[in-house]
C-alpha positions as CSV (number, residue, x, y, z in Angstrom):
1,X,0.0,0.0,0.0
2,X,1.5,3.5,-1.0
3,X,1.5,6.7,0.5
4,X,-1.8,8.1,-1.4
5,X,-3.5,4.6,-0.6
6,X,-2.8,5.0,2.8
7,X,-3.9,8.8,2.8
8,X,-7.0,8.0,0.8
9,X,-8.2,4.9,3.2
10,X,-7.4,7.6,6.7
11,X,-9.7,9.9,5.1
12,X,-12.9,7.4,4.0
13,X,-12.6,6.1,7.7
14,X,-12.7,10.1,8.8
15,X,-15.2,11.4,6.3
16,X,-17.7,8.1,6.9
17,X,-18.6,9.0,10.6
18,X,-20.8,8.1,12.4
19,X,-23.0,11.7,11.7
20,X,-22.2,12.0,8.2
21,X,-21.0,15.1,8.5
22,X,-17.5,15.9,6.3
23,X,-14.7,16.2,9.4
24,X,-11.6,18.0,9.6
25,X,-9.1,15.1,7.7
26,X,-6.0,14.2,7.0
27,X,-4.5,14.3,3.2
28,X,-1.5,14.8,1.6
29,X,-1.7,18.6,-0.1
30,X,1.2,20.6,-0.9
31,X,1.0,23.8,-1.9
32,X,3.2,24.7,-5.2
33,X,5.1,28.0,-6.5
34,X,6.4,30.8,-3.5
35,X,2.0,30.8,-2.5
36,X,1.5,31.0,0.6
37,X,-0.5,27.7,2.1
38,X,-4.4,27.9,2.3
39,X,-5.3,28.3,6.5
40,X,-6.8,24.9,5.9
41,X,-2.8,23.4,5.0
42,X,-0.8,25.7,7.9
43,X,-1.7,22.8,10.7
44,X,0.3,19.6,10.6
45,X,-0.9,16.4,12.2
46,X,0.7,12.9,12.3
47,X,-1.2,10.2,10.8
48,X,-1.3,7.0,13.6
49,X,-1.3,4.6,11.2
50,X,2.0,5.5,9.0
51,X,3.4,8.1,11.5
52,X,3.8,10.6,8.7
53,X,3.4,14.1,9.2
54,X,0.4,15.2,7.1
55,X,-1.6,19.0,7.1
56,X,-4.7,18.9,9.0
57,X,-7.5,20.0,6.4
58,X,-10.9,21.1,6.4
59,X,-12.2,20.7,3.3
60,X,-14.9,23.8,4.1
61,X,-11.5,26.0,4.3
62,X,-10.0,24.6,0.9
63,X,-12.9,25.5,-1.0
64,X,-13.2,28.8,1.0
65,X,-10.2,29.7,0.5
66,X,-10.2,28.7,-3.6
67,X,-13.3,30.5,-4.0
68,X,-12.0,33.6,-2.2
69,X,-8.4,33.4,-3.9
70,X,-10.8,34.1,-7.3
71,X,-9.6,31.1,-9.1
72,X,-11.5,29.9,-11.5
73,X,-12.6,25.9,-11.4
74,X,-14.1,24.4,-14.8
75,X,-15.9,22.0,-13.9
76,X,-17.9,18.9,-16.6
77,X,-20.6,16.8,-15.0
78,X,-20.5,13.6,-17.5
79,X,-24.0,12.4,-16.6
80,X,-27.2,10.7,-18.6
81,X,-29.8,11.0,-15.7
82,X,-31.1,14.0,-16.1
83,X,-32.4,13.9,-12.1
84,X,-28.7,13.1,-11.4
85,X,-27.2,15.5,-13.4
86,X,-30.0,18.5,-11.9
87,X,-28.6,17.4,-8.4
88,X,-25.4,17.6,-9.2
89,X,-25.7,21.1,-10.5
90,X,-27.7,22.3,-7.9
91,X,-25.0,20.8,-5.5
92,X,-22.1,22.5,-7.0
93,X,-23.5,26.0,-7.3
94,X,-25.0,25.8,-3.4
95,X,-20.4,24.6,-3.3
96,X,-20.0,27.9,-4.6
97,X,-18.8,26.5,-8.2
98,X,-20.9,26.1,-11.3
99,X,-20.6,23.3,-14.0
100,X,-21.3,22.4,-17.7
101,X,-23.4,19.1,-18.0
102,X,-22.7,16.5,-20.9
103,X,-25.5,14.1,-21.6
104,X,-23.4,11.2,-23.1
105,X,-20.5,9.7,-23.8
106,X,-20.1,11.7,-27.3
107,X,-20.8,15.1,-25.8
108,X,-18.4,14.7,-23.0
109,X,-15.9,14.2,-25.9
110,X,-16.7,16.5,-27.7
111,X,-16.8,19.2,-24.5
112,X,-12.8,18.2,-23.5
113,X,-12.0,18.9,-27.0
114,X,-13.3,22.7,-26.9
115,X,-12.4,23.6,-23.4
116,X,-9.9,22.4,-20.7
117,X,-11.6,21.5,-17.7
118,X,-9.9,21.3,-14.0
119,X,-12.5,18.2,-13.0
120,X,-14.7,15.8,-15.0
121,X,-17.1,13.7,-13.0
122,X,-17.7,10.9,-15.4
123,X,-20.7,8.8,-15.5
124,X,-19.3,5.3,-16.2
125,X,-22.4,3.7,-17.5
126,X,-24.1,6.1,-20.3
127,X,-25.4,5.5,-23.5
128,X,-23.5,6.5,-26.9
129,X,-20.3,5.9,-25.4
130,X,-19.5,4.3,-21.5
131,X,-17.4,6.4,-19.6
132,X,-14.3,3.4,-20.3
133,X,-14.6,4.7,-24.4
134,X,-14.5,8.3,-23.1
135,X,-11.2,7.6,-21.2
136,X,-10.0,5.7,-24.1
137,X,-10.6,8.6,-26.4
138,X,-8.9,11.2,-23.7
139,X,-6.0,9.1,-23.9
140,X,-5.7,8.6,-27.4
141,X,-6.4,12.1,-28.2
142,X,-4.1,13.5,-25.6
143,X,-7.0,15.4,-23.7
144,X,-6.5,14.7,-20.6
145,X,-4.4,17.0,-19.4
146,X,-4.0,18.1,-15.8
147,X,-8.2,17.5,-15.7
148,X,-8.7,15.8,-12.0
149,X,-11.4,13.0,-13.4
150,X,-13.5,11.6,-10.9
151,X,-15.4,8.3,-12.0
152,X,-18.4,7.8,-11.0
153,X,-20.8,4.8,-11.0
154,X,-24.2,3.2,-9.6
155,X,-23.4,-0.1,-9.5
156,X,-20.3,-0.2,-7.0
157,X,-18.6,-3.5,-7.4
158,X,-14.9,-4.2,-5.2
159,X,-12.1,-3.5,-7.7
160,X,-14.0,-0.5,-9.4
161,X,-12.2,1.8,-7.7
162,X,-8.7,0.1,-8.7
163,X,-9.7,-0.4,-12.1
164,X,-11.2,3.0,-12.8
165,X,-7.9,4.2,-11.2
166,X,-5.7,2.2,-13.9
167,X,-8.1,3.4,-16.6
168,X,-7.4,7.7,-16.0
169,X,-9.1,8.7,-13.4
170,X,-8.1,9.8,-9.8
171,X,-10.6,9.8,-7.8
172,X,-13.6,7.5,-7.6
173,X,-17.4,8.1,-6.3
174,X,-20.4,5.9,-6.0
175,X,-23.3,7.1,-6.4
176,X,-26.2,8.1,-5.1
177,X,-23.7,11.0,-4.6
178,X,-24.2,13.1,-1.0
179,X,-23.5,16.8,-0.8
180,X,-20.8,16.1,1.6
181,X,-18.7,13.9,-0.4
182,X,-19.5,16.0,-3.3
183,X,-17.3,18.8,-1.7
184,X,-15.0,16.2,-0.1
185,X,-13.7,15.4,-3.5
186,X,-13.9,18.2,-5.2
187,X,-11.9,20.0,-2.1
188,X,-9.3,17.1,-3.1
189,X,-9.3,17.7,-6.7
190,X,-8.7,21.6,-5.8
191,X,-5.2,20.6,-3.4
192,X,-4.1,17.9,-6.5
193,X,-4.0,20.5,-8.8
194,X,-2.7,23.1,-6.5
């Protein structure tokens, strides 16, 4: 098990509380360039498990801070339910973000070829083309970028997490999709392309 494995399990143990509320968590950010560190990176803890010496991060501050700094985050919501997709936009805006929405497969394509987005949250199951022939077509096309993409599926089976991992994307959600781990990863996607 890595580092980012390790980081990655410490915070699904944190953010999965008991309450369901997002917690302050552990996680690996470092800040590039002279910039000085978000207040949500200044605090170090050490992680019990690995005894490494991680920030202490609350994601409310990250996206705070982001939203405050004026820094623009494009963000593509890959997703054929049209009740899915609705949510999803509502939830980013009430974030503090807003989104374009791709329908299918072919759109989302087409999207990443006429604008560089900082996070895609691809539907893996859509009609036209599956979100596997999107990331195929990213590759192949060299459109992928520094884009944080964030699979996302209905039908959670183990090893799709792994698997959507060695296909392109770096993070992974199952859906239905909560507000809370909505902003949990797109805080992360915000410190990985920091």
């Amino acid at each position: 098990m890595d580092c980012h494995d390790l980081i990655q399990n410490r915070l699904n143990d944190l953010i999965h509380s008991r309450d369901g509320e997002t917690r302050d968590t552990d996680f690996a950010g470092q800040k590039k360039s002279g910039e000085a560190a978000p207040p949500a990176l200044r605090e170090k803890t050490v992680d019990p498990a690995s005894n490494i010496m991680l920030p202490r991060i609350n994601f409310d501050q990250v996206i705070q801070y982001h939203i405050d700094s004026n820094k623009n985050l494009a963000i593509l919501v890959s997703e054929d339910d049209l009740i899915n997709q609705k949510f999803l936009e509502v939830a980013i805006l009430k974030i503090g973000f807003t989104c374009d929405l791709a329908g299918d497969g072919r759109e989302t394509l087409d999207m990443m070829r006429r604008k560089r987005y900082d996070i895609l949250f691809l539907d893996m199951q859509m009609p036209v083309m599956n979100g596997e022939e999107v990331l195929a077509s990213l590759r192949r096309e060299n459109l992928i970028g520094s884009t944080y993409i964030i699979a996302q599926t209905a039908y959670s089976m183990k090893g799709d997490r792994e698997k959507y991992l060695s296909l392109g994307c770096r993070s992974y959600i199952s859906k239905p999709v909560h507000g809370n781990m909505l902003k949990l990863k797109i805080a992360e996607a915000i410190l990985a392309l920091s």
